[in-house]
N, C-alpha and C positions, 0 to 999 in steps of 0.2 A: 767611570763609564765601563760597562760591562761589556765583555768579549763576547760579540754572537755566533753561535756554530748553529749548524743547518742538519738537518734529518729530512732525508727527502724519497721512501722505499716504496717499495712494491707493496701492494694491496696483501692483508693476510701475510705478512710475512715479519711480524713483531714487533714492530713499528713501538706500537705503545706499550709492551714490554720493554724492550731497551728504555723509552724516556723514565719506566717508573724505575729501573735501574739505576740509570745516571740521577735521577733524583733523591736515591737515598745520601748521592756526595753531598753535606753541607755547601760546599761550593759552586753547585752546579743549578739553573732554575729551569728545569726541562718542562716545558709547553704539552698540553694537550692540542690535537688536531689547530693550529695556527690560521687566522687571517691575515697577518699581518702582511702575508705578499701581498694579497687582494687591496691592500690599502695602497703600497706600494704602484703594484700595476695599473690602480685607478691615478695614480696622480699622473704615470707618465701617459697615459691615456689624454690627460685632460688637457697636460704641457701640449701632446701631439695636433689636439684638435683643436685647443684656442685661440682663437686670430690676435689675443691680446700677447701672446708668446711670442707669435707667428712676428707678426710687426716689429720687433724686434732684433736686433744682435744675435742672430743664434748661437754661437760661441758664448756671450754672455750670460746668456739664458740658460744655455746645455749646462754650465757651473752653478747656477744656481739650482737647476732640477736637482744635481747629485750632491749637491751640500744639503736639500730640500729632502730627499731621502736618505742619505747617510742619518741627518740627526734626529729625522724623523722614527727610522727605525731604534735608534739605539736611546730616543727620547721615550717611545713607548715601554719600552723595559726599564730607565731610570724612574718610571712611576709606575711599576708593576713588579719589581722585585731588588732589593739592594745586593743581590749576590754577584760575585764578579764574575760568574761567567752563565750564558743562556745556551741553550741548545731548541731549539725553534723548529717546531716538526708541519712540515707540509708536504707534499706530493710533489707541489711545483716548483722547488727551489731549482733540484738538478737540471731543469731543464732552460731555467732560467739563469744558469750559471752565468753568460755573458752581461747580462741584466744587474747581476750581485755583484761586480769585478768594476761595475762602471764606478759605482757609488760607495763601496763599501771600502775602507780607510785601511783594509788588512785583508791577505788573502782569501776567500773563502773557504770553507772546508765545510766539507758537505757530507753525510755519513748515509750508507743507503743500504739499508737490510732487503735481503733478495730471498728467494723459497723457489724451490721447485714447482715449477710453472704450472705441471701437472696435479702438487698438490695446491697450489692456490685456486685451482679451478673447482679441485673436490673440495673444499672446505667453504667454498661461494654454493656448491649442492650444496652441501651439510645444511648451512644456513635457509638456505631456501625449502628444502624438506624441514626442517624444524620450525618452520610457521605457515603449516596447512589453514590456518585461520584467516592468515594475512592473504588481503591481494596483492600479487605482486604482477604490475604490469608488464613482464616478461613474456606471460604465457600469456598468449591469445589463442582460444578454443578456435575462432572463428574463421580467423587466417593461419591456423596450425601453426603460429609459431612459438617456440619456447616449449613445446610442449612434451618434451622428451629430453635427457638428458645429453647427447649430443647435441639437439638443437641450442638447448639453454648454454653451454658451454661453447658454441660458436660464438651466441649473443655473447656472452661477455670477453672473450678473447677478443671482440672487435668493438669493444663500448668500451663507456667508461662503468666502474676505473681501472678494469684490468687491461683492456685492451689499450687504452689510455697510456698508462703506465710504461705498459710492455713496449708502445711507439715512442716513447717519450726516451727510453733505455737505449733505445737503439740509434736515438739521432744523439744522445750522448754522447756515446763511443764513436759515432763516425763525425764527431766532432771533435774531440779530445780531450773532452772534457772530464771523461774518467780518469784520465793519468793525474788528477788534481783530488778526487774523490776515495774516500775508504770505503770498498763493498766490503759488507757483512753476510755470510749464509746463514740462516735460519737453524739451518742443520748444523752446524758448525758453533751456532751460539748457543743453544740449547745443550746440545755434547760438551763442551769444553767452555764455557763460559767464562772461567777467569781468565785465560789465553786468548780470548776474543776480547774481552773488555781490555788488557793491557795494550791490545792493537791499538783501541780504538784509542787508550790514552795517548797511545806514542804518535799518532795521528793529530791529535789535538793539540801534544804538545804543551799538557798540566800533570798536574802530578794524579800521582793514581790514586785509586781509595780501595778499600777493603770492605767488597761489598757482600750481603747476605742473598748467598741465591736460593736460599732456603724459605724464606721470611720475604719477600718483596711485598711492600703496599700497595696499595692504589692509592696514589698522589695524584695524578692526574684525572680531573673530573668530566665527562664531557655529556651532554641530554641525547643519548643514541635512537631516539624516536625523530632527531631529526633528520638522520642519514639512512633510515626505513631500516630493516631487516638485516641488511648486509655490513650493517657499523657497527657492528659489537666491538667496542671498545674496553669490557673487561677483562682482566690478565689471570692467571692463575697464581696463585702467591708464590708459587715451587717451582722452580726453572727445570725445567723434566725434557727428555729428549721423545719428540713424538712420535706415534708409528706411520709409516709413506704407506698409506691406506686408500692411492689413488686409484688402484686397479679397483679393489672392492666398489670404491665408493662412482667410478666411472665407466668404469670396463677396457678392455684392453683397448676395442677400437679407439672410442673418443680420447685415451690416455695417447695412443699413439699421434694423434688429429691434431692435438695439443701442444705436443713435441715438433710435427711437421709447421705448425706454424710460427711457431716461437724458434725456431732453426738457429738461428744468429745468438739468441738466449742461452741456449742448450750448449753451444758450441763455448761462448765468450765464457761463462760460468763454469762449464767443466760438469755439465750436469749431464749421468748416464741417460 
């Protein structure tokens, strides 16, 4: 039975860089963008609302849900890859920390690549100016909304998935469930990348591998027309450290707007 580990990051902040990384370890089967919580959250969903549960022994029933999802997750990877260890990339895991700890047969450990909040905003513009073609129901001419670059950057500081995210970050820590979690900086990964990945191994608690940051593939495949615009999901094969291009690309106001809201972010990261 294979060991599952968790990837749970910030929107634009490498996410799928890191799994095609850990994916060159022969021993490691790193997930493109995962369902498998959604399988998970549907079942306790169904436990919660079926009378046929209900009528029951809840004690009785509560052990079977988490034996029901213990082997059900780690059943879907004994038929999806024979490697001893997975690393399962979702958005929702970290938040769902207390949810993973019920059922899961071994600590969690949850890995979460984080980015300067300011640049993840610019690089949601970047995306959005690169498909004047596309509609993107952001902007509304009609009700002026989205239709300026501070406004669009409002909009997703309080949507999903950044705004999402960023909410999701924050009830983490004021739950404490970071003290159980490895953050990764984006900045920090891309600069010094073998020093970040031996983190991550001592984190995980396997052994290391000697990986090519020169040469990374795309192992992980995912149909980015189905997440519109904003899911580019390809990597650059060259681990390169990028330019913080968020003044150019936002202006100082909405750069500063950015930083006022994300405050608690700004602070817990160490981010100027």
């Amino acid at each position: 039975m294979a060991t599952i580990f968790f990837q749970s990051s910030m929107p634009r902040a490498g996410s799928t860089l890191l799994q095609n990384i850990l994916a060159q370890n022969p021993d490691i089967y790193a997930t493109p963008t995962s369902g498998v919580l959604e399988l998970t959250y549907a079942a306790r969903s169904m436990f919660t609302e079926s009378n046929e549960f209900k009528a029951q022994d809840s004690k009785t029933m509560e052990a079977g849900l988490t034996g029901f999802l213990n082997e059900g997750v780690h059943g879907w990877y004994e038929n999806v890859t024979d490697k001893p260890y997975v690393v399962d990339k979702s958005r929702g895991w970290g938040i769902h920390f207390d949810f993973l700890e019920t059922f899961l047969e071994y600590e969690p450990k949850v890995i979460c690549m984080v980015r300067d909040l300011r640049q993840i905003i610019a690089s949601m513009e970047k995306k959005f100016r690169a498909n004047p073609l596309g509609h993107d129901p952001i902007v509304n001419w009609a009700e002026m909304s989205g239709t300026t670059v501070e406004k669009r950057a409002d909009v997703w500081l309080r949507s999903q998935p950044v705004g999402l995210a960023l909410e999701r970050f924050g009830e983490i820590i004021r739950r404490g469930w970071d003290k159980k979690m490895l953050f990764v900086k984006f900045e920090d990964f891309t600069k010094y990348p073998d020093e970040e990945m031996e983190r991550i191994y001592d984190y995980l608690d396997i052994d290391s591998y000697d990986h090519d940051f020169k040469n990374v593939e795309q192992i992980t495949k995912e149909d980015d027309t189905v997440y519109g615009i904003y899911g580019d999901h390809k990597i650059n094969p060259v681990v390169t450290e990028l330019p913080q291009d968020y003044i150019n690309i936002l202006g100082v106001k909405t750069s500063d707007y950015v930083k006022e809201v994300g405050a608690f972010y700004f602070d817990y990261f160490k981010y100027d």
